[in-house]
C-alpha positions as CSV (number, residue, x, y, z in Angstrom):
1,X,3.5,35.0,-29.0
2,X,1.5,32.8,-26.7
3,X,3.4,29.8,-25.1
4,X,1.4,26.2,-24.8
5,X,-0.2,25.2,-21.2
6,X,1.5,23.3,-19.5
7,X,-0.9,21.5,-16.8
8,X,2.8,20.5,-14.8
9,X,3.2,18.6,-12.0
10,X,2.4,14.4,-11.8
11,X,0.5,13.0,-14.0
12,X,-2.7,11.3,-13.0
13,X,-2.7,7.7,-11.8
14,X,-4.5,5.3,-12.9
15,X,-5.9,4.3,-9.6
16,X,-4.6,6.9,-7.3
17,X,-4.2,6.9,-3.5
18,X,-6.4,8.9,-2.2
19,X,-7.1,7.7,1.0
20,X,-4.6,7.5,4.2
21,X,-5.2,5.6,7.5
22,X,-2.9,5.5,10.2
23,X,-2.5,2.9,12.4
24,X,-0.4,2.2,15.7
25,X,2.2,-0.6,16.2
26,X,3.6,-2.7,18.8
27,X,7.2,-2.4,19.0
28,X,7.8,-6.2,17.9
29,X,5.3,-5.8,15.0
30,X,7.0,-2.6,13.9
31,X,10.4,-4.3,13.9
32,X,8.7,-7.0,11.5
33,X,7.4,-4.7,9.1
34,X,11.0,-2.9,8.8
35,X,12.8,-6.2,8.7
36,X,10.1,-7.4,5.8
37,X,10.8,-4.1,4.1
38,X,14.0,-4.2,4.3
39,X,14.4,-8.0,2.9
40,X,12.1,-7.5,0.4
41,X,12.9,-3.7,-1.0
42,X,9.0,-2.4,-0.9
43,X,8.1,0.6,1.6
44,X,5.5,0.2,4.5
45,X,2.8,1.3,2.9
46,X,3.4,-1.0,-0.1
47,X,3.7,-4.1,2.4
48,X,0.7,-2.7,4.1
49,X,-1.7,-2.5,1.4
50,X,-0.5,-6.1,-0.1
51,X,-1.3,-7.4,3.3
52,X,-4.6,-5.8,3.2
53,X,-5.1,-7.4,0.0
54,X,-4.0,-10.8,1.0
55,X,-6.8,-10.6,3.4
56,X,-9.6,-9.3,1.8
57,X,-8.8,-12.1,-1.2
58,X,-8.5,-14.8,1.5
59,X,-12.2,-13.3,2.9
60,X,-13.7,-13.7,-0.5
61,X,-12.3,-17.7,-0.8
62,X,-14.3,-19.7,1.2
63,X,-12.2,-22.7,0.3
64,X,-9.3,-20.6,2.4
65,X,-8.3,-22.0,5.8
66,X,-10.2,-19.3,8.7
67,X,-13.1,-18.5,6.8
């Protein structure tokens, strides 16, 4: 008797992560982002990325203050 596939592991994401950056932090900023993590329950790279997003939708807004 044959047994079914099974593809296994994650399933796909919608709009997966495939791309990594590293960057390096001053101690003061790095003690920021773990504070903000911390109060808000969201990991680094989740903080990092809606920060990234912040400013690239603030870059797009002329009518935003520092354009």
């Amino acid at each position: 008797m044959d047994k079914p596939k099974h593809a296994g592991g994650r399933p796909k994401a919608a709009n997966p992560l495939e791309h990594d950056c590293k960057v390096r932090l001053d101690a003061s900023t790095a003690e920021q982002l773990e504070a903000y993590c911390t109060r808000h329950g969201v990991k680094k790279a989740q903080a990092i990325r809606a920060a990234v997003r912040m400013m690239l939708a603030a870059d797009a807004d002329p009518a935003q203050p520092g354009s």
